[in-house]
C-alpha positions, 0 to 999 in steps of 0.5 A, spaced: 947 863 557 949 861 564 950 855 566 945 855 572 939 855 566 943 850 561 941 845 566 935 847 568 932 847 561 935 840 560 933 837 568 939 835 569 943 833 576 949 837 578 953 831 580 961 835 582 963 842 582 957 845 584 959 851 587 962 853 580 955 852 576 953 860 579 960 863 576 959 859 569 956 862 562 956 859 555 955 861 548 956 855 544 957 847 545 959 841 543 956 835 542 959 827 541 960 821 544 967 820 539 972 824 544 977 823 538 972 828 535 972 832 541 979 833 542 980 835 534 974 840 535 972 842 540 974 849 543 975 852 550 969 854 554 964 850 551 959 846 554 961 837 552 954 834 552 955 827 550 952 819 552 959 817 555 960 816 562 967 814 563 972 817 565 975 817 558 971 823 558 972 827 563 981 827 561 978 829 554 975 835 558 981 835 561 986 836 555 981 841 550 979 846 557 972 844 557 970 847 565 963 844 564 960 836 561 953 834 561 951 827 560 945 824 557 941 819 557 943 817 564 941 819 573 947 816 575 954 815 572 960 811 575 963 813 581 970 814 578 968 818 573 965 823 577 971 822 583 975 825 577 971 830 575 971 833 581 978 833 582 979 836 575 975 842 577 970 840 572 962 841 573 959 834 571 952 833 571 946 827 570 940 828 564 935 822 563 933 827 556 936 824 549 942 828 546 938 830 541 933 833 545 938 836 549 941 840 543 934 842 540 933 845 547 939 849 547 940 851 540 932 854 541 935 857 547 941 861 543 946 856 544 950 855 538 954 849 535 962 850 536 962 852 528 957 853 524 955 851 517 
């Protein structure tokens, strides 16, 4: 699914790297709020959905390979966290939806879970 739609379907606001969204296509996400978790599971090339918005985040996205963030539950986030953002390349964007619903629309979309049951 590409980026551009994934966003869409969740009403979210590009906040950083807007130029990448168009260029970006994603089979599968990862969603959580624990970075320890993220950093254990999560692969390249996959879509963080989470609540945070800290900068934590963004060097989590960092260190895994992760090209694109979507935080929930939020308009806005601080600006430090969208400054690193933006200089680590990483697209990061703003949905006021839950996480629950976030990952609901996605998965009914095609969108698969990092590893399956």
């Amino acid at each position: 699914m590409k980026l551009t739609e994934i966003l869409a379907e969740l009403k979210a606001k590009v906040l950083t790297n807007a130029h990448k969204v168009d260029q970006m296509q994603f089979e599968h996400a990862a969603a959580s709020d624990l970075m320890s978790e993220v950093l254990a599971i999560a692969k390249p090339d996959v879509v963080l959905i989470t609540g945070l918005c800290t900068p934590q985040v963004v060097r989590t996205a960092e260190v895994v390979g992760i090209p694109a963030v979507i935080v929930v539950r939020r308009e806005s986030l601080p600006s430090e966290t969208v400054e690193m953002a933006e200089t680590a390349g990483i697209v990061l964007a703003a949905t006021k939806m839950s996480m629950f619903e976030a990952c609901g629309r996605l998965y009914a979309k095609g969108i698969r879970p990092i590893w399956e049951v």
